[in-house]
N, C-alpha and C positions, 0 to 999 in steps of 0.2 A: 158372498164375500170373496176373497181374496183366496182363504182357502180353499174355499171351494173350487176359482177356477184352476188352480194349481194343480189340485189334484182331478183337476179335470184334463188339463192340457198333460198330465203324466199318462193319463190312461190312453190318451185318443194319441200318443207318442208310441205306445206299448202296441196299440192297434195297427198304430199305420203300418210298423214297423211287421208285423206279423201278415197283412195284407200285402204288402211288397214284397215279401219272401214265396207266397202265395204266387201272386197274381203272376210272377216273372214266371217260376216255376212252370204255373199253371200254360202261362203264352207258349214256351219253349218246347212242352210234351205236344201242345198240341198243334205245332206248327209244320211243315212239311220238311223234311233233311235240307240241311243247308241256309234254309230262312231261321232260324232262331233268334239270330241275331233283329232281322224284322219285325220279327214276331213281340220280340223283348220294346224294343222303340215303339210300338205301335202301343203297348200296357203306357210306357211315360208319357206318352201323348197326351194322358189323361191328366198328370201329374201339370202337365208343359200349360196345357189349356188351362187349369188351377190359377197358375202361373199368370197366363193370359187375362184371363178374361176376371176371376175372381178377387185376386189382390187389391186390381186398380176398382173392381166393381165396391169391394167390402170399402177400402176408403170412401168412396162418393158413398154410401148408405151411411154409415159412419159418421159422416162430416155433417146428415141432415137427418138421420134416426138414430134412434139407443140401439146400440151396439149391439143389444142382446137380441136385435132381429137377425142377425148375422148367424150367428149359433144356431137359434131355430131355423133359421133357411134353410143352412148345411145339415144340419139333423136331422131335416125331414129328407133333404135327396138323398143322403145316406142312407135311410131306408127304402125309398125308390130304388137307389142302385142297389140295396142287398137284396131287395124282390127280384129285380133283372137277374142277377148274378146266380141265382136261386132258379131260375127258369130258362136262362141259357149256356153256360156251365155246364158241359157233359161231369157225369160221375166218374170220378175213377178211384182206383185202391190206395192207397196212402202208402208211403213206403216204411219202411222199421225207422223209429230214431233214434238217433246217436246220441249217446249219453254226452253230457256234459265232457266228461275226462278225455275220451276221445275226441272231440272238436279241443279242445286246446291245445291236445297232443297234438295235431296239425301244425301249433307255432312254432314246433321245433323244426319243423320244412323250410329253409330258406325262402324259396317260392312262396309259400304261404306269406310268411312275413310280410315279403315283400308286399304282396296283391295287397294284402288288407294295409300296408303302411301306406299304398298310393292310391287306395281306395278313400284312407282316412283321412289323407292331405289335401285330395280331390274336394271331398264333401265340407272338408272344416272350410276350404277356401271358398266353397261356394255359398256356403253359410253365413262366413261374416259376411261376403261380398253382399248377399241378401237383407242381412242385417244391417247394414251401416247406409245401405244406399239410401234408403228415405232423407234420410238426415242431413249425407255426404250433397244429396241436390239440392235440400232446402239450405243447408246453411254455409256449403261451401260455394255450388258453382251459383246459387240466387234461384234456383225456379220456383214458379208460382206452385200452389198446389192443383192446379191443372194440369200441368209440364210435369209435374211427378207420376202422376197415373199416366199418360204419355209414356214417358221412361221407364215405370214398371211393367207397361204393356210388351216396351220394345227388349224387354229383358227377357219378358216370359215368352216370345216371340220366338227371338235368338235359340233360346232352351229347345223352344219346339223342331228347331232347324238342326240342332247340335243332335236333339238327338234320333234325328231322322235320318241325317247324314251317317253318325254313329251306327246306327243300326245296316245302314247298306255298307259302308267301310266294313264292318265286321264281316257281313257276307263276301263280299267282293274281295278285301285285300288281305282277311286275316284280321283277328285279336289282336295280337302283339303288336304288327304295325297303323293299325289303328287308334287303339289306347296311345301306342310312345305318340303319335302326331297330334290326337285330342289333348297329351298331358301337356305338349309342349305349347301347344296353340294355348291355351288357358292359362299356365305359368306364367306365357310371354304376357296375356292381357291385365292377368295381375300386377305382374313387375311395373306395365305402363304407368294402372293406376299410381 
């Protein structure tokens, strides 16, 4: 039922979010000085291809099987990729963690603030943008449901590109003037909409 998927989509929420703290981590120790930023683009790829290939894929199974082949698909790769990840994943020591008190103390750092306030504007915006689009092509601009998986491919596409680009701008020109020109390029595309 209903609750069930809820609190299914809360946990696999709790998860992702703990594999992406992970997985960046993980890219960035084990990347060569100076590639981190590579290293980091190279983990989203995975997230960008989701994007690509999986969204526009889950609609067309969706529109001609029960949806709950969807779940089991990705549930079974998710165990294929935690066997990979199990097997190619060097080991390493974990580091001490920071209590709760100490990461909030953090917000009293202007910087901090700021990171996570343009971090959270970044991601809310790409979020509804992600959220509304289905709708925004079916029932504002008219496309077919063909043209939508089109459109979400050429989205998840984009992503793959933003963040590959991202990833050599960091290397090459620097964080700071990378993020200002990624924040500004993505504000401007929103304002468009």
């Amino acid at each position: 039922g209903y609750g069930m998927l809820l609190g299914a989509r809360i946990i696999l929420a709790i998860s992702t979010g703990v594999f992406m703290v992970v997985a960046l981590t993980v890219a960035a120790k084990i990347s060569h000085p100076g590639k981190q930023g590579s290293a980091i683009a190279t983990v989203l790829v995975g997230f960008n291809l989701a994007l690509i290939l999986g969204v526009p894929l889950g609609r067309i199974i969706a529109g001609s099987h029960d949806w709950k082949i969807i779940f089991t698909g990705v549930g079974a790769l998710s165990l294929v990729a935690m066997l990979v990840l199990l097997l190619t994943i060097p080991k390493s020591e974990g580091e001490a963690p920071v209590p709760i008190r100490e990461q909030l103390a953090l917000l009293k750092s202007p910087r901090i603030t700021v990171a996570l306030s343009i971090s959270f504007f970044w991601i809310l915006g790409y979020t509804m943008l992600y959220t509304y689009i289905t709708p925004f092509l079916l029932d504002i601009t008219g496309m077919s449901e063909g043209m939508v998986n089109v459109g979400l491919f050429a989205f998840g596409l984009a992503s793959l590109i933003g963040s590959q680009v991202g990833g050599y701008g960091a290397d090459k020109w620097g964080i700071p003037r990378t993020m200002i020109g990624g924040l500004l390029f993505h504000s401007g595309i929103l304002l468009l909409l």
